[in-house]
C-alpha positions in Angstrom: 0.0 0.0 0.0 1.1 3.4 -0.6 -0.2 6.9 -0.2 1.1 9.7 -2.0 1.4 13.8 -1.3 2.9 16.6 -3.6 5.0 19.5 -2.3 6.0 22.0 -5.2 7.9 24.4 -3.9 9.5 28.0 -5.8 11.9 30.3 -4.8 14.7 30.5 -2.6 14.4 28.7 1.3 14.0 32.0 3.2 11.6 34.1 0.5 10.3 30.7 -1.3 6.8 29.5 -1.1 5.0 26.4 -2.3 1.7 23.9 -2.0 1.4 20.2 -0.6 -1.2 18.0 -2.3 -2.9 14.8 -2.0 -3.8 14.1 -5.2 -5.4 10.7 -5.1 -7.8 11.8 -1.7 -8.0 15.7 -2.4 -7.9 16.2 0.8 -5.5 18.9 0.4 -5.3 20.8 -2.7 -2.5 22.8 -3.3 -2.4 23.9 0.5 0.0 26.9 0.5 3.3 26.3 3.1 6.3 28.7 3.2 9.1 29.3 6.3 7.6 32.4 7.2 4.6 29.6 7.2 6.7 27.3 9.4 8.7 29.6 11.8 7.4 33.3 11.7 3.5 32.7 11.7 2.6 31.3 15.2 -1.3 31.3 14.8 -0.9 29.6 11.1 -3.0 32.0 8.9 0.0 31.8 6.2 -0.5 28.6 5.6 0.4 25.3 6.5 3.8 23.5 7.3 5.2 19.5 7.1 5.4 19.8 11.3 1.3 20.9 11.6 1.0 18.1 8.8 3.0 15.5 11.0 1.1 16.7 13.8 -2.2 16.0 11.8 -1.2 12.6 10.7 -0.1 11.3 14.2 -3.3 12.6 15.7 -5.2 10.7 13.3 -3.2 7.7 13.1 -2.9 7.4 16.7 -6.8 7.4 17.2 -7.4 4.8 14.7 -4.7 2.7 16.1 -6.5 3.3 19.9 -9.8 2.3 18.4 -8.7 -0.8 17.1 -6.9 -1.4 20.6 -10.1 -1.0 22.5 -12.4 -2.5 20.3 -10.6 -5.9 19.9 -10.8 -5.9 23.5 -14.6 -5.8 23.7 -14.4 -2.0 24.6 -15.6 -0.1 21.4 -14.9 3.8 22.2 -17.8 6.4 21.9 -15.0 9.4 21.0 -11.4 9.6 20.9 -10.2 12.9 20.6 -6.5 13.8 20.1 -4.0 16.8 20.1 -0.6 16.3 18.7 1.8 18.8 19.4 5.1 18.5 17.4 8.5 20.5 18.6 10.9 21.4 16.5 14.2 22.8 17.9 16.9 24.3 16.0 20.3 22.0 16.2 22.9 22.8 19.0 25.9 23.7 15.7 22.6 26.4 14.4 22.8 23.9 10.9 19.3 22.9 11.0 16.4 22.0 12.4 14.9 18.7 14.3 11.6 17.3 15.6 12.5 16.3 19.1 8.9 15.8 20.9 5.6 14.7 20.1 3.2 15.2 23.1 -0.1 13.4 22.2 -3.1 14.7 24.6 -5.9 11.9 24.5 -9.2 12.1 25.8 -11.4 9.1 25.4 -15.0 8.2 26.0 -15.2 4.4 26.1 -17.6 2.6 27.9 -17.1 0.0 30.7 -13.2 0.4 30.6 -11.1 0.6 33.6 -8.2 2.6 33.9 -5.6 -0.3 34.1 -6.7 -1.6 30.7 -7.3 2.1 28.6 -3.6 3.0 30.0 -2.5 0.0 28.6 -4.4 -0.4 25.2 -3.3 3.5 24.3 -0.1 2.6 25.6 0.1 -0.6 23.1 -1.6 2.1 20.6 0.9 4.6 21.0 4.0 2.3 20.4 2.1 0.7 17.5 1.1 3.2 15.7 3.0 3.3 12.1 3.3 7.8 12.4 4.7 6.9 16.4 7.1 3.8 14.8 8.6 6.0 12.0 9.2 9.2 14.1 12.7 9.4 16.1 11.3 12.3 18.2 10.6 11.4 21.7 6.7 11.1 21.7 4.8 11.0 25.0 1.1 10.6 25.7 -1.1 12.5 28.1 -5.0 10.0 28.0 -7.2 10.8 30.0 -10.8 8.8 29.8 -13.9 11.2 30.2 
């Protein structure tokens, strides 16, 4: 299986701009992203960047892995809701830039569950999860069950 995104990008790093696409789910179309975008523009007006995308995609990859956790364990969720909240930190030598935390903020509503078993199926979802497995950031999670 594969899944496939665009990124065209023009001009030079600091004054560039470009779009991301997903052309086979249109889900994004030509979604603008630039590095005033990524490192000026704190409330995200300007567009998008690949660390709010990652963000996105962990959020939702996370949940889906959680659901299939709990629900193979007889304990079908009613809502999981998810905030993933990437850090990026420039590099020690000033070279570049690196993702070094993912803090995950879960809250769930699944019926019948106790504590002991939700810790340890979004624990298990957490670790599993293919956005968590290809990520060398440190990523933590914060569930709590509503």
């Amino acid at each position: 299986m594969k899944r496939i995104a665009t990124a065209v990008w023009n001009g030079t790093g600091l004054e560039g701009s470009g779009h991301i696409s997903t052309p086979r789910s249109g889900a994004l179309v030509e979604l603008p992203y630039s590095t005033k975008a990524r490192f000026e523009n704190e409330d995200g007006r300007a567009g998008s960047n690949p660390e709010e995308l990652i963000a996105a995609a962990h959020a939702g990859c996370f949940n889906m892995a959680l659901s299939f956790q709990l629900t193979g364990a007889g304990f079908p969720p009613d809502e999981l809701r998810t905030e993933a909240v990437v850090t990026i930190e420039k590099d020690a030598d000033g070279a570049g830039w690196t993702i070094t935390a993912v803090d995950l903020t879960l809250d769930a509503k699944v019926p019948g569950i106790d504590q002991a078993t939700f810790e340890e199926k979004a624990a298990a979802a957490k670790a599993g999860c293919p956005v968590s497995r290809v990520l060398n950031a440190e990523v933590t999670l914060n569930a709590t069950l509503v």
